[in-house]
SEKOLTOR-96587 format. One record per residue (C-alpha): residue in three letters; x, y, z. Coordinates in steps of 0.5 Angstrom, whole numbers, padded with zeros to 4 digits, always signed. Example, Ala and Ser with C-alpha at 12.3 -4.5 7.8 and 13.67 -1.06 7.14 Angstrom:
<atoms>
ALA+0025-0009+0016 SER+0027-0002+0014 
</atoms>
This chain:
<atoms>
UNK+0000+0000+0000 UNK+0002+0007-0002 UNK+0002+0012+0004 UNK+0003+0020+0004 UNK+0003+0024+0009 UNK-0001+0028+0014 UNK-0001+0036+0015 UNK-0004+0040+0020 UNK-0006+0046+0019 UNK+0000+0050+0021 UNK+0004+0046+0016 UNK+0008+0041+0021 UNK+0007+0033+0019 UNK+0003+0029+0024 UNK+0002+0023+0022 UNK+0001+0018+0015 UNK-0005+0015+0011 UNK-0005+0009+0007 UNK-0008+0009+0000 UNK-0010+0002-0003 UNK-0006+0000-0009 UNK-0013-0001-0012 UNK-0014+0006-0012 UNK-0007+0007-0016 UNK-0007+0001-0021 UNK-0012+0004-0027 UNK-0010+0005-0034 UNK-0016+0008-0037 UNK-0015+0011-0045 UNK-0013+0018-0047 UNK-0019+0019-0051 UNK-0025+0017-0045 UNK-0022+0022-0041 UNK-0022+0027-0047 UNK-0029+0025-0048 UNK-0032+0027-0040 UNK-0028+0033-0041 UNK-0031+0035-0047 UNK-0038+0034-0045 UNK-0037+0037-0038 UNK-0035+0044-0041 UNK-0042+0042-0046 UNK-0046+0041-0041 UNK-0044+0048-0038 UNK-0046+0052-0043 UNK-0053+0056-0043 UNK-0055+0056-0051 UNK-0058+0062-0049 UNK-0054+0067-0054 UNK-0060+0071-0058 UNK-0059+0076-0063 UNK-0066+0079-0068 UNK-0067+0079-0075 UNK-0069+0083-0080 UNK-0076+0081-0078 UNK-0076+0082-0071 UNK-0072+0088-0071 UNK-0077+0095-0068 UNK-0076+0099-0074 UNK-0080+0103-0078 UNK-0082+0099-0085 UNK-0081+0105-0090 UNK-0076+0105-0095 UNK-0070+0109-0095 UNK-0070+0113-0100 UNK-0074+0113-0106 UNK-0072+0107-0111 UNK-0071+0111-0117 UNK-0069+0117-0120 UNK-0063+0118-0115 UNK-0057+0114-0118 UNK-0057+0109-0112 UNK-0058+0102-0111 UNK-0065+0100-0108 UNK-0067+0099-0102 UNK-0072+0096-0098 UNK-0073+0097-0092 UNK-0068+0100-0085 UNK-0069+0093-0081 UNK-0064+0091-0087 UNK-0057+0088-0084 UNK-0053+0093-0088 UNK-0056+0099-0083 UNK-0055+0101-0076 UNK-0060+0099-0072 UNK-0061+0093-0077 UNK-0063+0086-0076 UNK-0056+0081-0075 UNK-0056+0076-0080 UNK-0054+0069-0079 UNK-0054+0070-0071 UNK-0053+0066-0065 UNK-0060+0063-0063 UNK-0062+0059-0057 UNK-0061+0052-0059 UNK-0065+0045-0057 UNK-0062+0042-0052 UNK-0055+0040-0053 UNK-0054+0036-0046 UNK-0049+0030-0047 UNK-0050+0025-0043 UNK-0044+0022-0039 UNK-0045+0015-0036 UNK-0043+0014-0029 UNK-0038+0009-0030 UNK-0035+0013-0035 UNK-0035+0018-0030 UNK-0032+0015-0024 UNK-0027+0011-0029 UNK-0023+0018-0031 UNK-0025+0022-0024 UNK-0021+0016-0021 UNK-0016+0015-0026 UNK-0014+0023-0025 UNK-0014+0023-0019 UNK-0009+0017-0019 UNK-0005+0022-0024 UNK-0004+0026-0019 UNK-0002+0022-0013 UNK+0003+0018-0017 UNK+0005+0026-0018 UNK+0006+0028-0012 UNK+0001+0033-0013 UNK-0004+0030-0007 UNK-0003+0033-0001 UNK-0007+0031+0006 UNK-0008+0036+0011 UNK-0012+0034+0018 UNK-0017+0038+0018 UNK-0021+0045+0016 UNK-0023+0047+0022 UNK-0022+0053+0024 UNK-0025+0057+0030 UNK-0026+0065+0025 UNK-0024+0067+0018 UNK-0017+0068+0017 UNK-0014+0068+0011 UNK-0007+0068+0014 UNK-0008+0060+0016 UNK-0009+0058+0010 UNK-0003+0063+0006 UNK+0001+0061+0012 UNK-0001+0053+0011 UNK+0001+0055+0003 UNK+0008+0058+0004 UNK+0010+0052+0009 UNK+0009+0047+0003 UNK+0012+0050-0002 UNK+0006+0051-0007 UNK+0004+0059-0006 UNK+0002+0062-0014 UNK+0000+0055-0017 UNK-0008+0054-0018 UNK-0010+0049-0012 UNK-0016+0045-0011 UNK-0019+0044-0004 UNK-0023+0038-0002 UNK-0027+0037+0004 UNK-0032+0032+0007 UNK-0039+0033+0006 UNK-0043+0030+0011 UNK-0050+0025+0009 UNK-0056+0022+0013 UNK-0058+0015+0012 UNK-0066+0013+0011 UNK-0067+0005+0012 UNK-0072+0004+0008 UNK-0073-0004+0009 UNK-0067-0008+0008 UNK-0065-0002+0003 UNK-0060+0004+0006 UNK-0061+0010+0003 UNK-0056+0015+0003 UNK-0057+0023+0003 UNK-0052+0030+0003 UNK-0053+0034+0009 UNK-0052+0042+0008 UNK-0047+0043+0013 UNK-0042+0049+0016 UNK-0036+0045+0018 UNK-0032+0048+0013 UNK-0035+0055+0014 UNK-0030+0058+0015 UNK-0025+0054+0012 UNK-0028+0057+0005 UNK-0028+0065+0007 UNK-0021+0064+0010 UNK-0019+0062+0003 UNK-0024+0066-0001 UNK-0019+0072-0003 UNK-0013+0067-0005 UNK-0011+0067-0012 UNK-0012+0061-0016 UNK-0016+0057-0010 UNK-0022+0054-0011 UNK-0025+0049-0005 UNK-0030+0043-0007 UNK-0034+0037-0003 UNK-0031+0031-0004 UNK-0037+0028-0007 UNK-0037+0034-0011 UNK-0031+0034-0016 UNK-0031+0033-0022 UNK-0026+0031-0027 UNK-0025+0038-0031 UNK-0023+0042-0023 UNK-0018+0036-0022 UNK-0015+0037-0029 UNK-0014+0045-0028 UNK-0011+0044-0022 UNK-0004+0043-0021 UNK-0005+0041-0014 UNK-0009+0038-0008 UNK-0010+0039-0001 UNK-0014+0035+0002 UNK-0018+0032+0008 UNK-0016+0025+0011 UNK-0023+0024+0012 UNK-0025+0026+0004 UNK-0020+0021+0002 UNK-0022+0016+0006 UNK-0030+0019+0001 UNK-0026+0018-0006 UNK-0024+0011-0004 UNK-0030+0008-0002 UNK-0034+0011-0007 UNK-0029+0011-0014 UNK-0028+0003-0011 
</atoms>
């Protein structure tokens, strides 16, 4: 079993965690991962760009100028594309729906594959906990500083808290709003090129932007029982 080590908030090692080589040994192909990423970054967009043709444009109908007997070209109306104020042509519609639909083993096999990519990197490091008693930015920049990893783009990932409803032999598991890491998120939120994720949350494009990963033991501990 691989193992990393653990940090506190202040930077100072406290222990270790072990990693199954499950987690590590999987080798998936370059054209999957490229497929999820596309279809995440699909799936984010609106559609919603709209622009007015020459029919939808509120303007007045009347000719420019009279057709003949000037020497110009005729013109039939000031809605044309050609004036100011004029319909677009050929412009952005809103579209159908273009969602694409991304299966759920694909989806694990490229989270879990990327963030295999990073462990193998050492990319990945563990910090004891978020917990903080108020904001405060300099927590969290000192934490940086101490490893070495201040002015890259950092992923922080935390636990999230569920309730289980047993429903005969069947349980049920659901995320529960929680404010454990509160203040955690407002000491971090001024830092440049920081972002902060639940662990159940992440999504294969935040893990391939992100040069590094900081983190909980406990939402490592999530990844591994839900990616395997």
């Amino acid at each position: 079993m691989a193992s990393l080590k653990k940090y506190s908030l202040e930077g100072k090692e406290v222990g270790t965690v072990e990693i199954s080589d499950d987690f590590l040994d999987i080798d998936v192909s370059g054209q999957m991962i490229k497929d999820y990423i596309i279809a995440l970054r699909a799936n984010a967009r609106q559609w919603s760009a709209n622009t007015k043709g020459r029919s939808e444009v509120n303007h007045t109908t009347k000719k420019p100028h009279p057709q003949k007997g000037g020497g110009r070209a005729r013109q039939g109306s000031l809605a044309a594309p050609q004036y100011k104020g004029g319909g677009r042509v050929f412009g952005p519609k809103p579209k159908f729906d273009q969602h694409v639909k991304i299966n759920k083993k694909q989806r694990k096999l490229a989270i879990r594959y990327l963030i295999a990519d990073k462990l193998r990197n050492e990319n990945v490091i563990v910090i004891e906990s978020t917990e903080v008693e108020s904001p405060k930015t300099k927590a969290v920049t000192g934490f940086l500083n101490a490893k070495e990893v201040t002015g890259r783009r950092i992923l922080f990932v935390g636990e999230g808290q569920y309730a289980e409803i047993e429903i005969g032999d069947y349980v049920e598991q659901f995320s529960a709003p929680t404010e454990q890491h509160h203040n955690f998120m407002k000491s971090m939120r001024n830092i440049p090129k920081t972002q902060f994720a639940l662990a159940a949350n992440v999504n294969g494009y935040d893990l391939a932007l992100a040069n590094q990963i900081v983190i909980t033991e406990k939402a490592l501990q999530e990844w591994e029982a839900w990616l395997l």
